[in-house]
Residue, then its C-alpha position, 0 to 999 in steps of 0.5 A: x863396591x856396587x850392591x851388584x857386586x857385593x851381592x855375588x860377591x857374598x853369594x860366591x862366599x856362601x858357596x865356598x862355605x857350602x856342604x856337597x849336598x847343598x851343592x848338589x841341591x843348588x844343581x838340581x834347583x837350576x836344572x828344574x828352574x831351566x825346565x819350568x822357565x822353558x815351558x812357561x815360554x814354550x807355545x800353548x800346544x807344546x805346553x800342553x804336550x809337555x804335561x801329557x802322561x806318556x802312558x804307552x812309552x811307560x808301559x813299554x818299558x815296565x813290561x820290557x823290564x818284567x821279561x827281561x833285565x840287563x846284568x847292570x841289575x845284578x846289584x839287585x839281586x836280593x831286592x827281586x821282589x821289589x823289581x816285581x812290585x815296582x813294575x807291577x803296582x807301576x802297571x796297575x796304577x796305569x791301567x794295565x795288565x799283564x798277559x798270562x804267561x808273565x802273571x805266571x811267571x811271576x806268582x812262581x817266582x815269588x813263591x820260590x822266594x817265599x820261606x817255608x818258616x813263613x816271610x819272602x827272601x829277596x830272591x829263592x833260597x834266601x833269608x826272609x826280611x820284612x821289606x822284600x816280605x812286604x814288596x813280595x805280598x802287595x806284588x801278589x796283591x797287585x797281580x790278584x786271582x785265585x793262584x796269586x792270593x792261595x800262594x801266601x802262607x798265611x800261617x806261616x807268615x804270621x809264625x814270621x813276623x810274631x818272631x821278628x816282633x821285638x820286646x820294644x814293641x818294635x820290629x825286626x827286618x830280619x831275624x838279629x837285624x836292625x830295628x827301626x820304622x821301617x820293619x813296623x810299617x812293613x810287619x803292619x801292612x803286610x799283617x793288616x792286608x792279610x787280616x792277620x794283624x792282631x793284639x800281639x802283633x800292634x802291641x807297644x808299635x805306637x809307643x815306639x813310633x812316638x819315641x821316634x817324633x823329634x823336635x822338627x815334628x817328623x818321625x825318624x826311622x829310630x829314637x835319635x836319628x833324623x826325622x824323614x820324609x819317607x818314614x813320617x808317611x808310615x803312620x798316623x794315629x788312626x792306625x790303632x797303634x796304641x799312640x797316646x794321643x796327649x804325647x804326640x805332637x801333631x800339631x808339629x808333625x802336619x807342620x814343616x818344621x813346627x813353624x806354627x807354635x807346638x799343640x799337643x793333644x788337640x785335634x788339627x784344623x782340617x776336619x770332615x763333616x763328623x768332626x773327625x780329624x781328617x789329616x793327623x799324619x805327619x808331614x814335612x816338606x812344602x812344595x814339593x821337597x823332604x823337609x830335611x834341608x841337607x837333601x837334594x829334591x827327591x821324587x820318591x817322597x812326594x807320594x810319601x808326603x802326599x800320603x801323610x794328608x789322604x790316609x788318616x781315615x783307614x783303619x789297618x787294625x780291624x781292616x774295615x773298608x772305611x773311606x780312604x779318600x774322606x773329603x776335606x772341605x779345606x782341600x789336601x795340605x799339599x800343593x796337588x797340582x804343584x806336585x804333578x806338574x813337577x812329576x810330568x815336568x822335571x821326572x817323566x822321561x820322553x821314552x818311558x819312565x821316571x827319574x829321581x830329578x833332573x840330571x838322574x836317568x830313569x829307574x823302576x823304583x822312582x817310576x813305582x813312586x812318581x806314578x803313586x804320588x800322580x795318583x794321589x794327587x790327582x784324587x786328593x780332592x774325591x770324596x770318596x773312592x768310588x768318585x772320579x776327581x774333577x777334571x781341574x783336580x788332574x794336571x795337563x789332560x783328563x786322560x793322564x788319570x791313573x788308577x786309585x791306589x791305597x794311600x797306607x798299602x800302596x797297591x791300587x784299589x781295586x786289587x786291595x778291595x778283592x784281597x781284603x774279600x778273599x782274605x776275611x773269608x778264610 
């Protein structure tokens, strides 16, 4: 036997071996090599073409879904705010705004979703959970003015998530629901952009995100379970959680799968002009993948990722507006332009819209997140927030440049400026 044919012939063997998922990752790797092979070959202009933001045909198709869904969506129908915070935060990193007559309809309908013991439901009249809770607030958020940011009960809201707070320092998604990094992050964000976030509230957080770090370096959503790509964005050390900084591997954590030897307690290699740690978030995948080798390529982790290694400079407990976009002299840990010219590759559709991968239709979750990372990617290399990014630093032309969105809250910058204003006045 030819070396030829003992190499198919053990790749034929590896595939008989392989799990469904590591079929289904094989699928997609093909899909996007096919799509990257063709543009390399395609004209210069037909290039160029490929990589433009095709902003009009997304905001045809956000504000479509804001007026009106299909019965396909009934499936969703405790994860209504959602629905809102998707095609909002989606609206607003492209520049857009919504006319009177939506931007009404959509501070009613949240605020019918909103309980009277405090917290949003995931449509009216249902139980209040912290993830529709948060989705509900930065929709709030993101929509801005008087009307939208008075209709938040912010004392009952903290009444809510005080009783979600459990004994392990930990949160509860909803009252007797699960408990994981999820519920932290949510009660954390929602309680640091409405400057209710206090002692009780960030007590013992830290300790039990700490107990959630595992041996790849990543956190996972419980002590125990598998580190992930979308929970390791949640925190980093500067979010005054109470981590012990000598306990937590971030050596391991900036480094897929602690590929370099494990450091514990010393400061990371990439630092701002004060010697601050400028990157101690966590982070695991490389070019543009999870770190977790049984999932297939995943669009709404790469802005989860990719905000590992923007957001270590905001403070969320004393909610001062201290530089998000803090220059590093070593550039982002990730590949910025790789990751956008997957995006607008692989993940933008023609007729508006992003998908999870080649081979998924589009959807409003996965355009929310493709649009966040292409944002925070394109200004990863400022200085600081108010300073556009150099035209190098934005795949294909200049115009595809979106709006600056919090890389901890997920809500344009803008919009958190005026709400973190309005709140510390009251």
């Amino acid at each position: 036997m030819n070396s030829a044919a003992a190499a198919s012939a053990a790749e034929e063997a590896t595939r008989r071996r392989s799990t469904v998922s590591q079929t289904e990752q094989w699928a997609v790797q093909e899909l996007v090599f096919r799509i990257y092979s063709m543009w390399s070959r395609a004209d210069p202009n037909v290039r160029t073409a490929l990589l433009e933001l095709n902003r009009e045909e997304h905001i045809a198709y956000l504000t479509n879904g804001l007026r009106h869904l299909g019965p396909a969506f009934v499936s969703l129908d405790a994860n209504r705010p959602w629905l809102c915070y998707w095609m909002l935060h989606s609206l607003a990193l492209l520049g857009e705004s919504v006319d009177d007559e939506l931007e009404n309809n959509a501070i009613d309908f949240l605020n019918r979703c909103q309980d009277p013991n405090g917290g949003y439901g995931g449509g009216p009249g249902q139980m209040p959970h912290l993830a529709t809770t948060y989705a509900a607030v930065n929709s709030l958020i993101t929509l801005g003015g008087d009307k939208a940011l008075s209709s938040i009960n912010r004392d009952k809201m903290y009444t809510f998530l005080r009783r979600m707070k459990d004994s392990s320092g930990a949160f509860r998604m909803h009252d007797a629901g699960e408990i994981d990094v999820r519920a932290c992050y949510t009660a954390i964000s929602v309680a640091s952009i409405l400057s209710i976030l206090d002692d009780e509230l960030v007590k013992g957080v830290g300790d039990y995100i700490l107990r959630c770090q595992t041996y790849e370096g990543g956190i996972s959503g419980e002590p125990g379970s598998e580190a992930h790509g979308g929970i390791g964005w949640h925190f980093d050390k500067e979010l005054n959680l109470g981590f012990k900084d000598e306990q937590t591997n971030w050596w391991m954590a900036v480094t897929p799968f602690g590929r370099i030897h494990s450091v514990r307690g010393e400061g990371l290699p990439f630092s701002n002009s004060e010697g601050d740690c400028a990157s101690d978030s966590t982070s695991e995948g490389e070019d543009g993948t999870d770190g977790n080798s049984s999932e297939a390529d995943d669009t709404c982790h790469l802005r989860q990722e990719a905000q590992q290694s923007t957001s270590s400079s905001a403070d969320c407990k004393t909610n001062q507006p201290s530089p998000i976009f803090r220059h590093i002299e070593t550039g982002p840990i990730f590949d910025s332009i790789a990751l956008q010219q997957y995006l607008l590759l692989c993940s933008q559709l023609e007729d508006g819209g992003f998908r999870d991968k080649p081979g998924k239709p589009r959807d409003y979750y996965h355009t929310c997140y493709c649009l966040s990372g292409l944002s925070i990617c394109q200004y990863s290399w400022s200085k600081n927030e108010n300073s556009p990014p150099p035209p190098w630093a934005v795949m294909g032309p200049y115009s595809n440049l979106l709006e600056p969105t919090h890389p901890l809250h997920n809500v344009v910058m803008k919009q958190y400026d005026e709400a973190r204003e309005f709140f510390s006045s009251l």
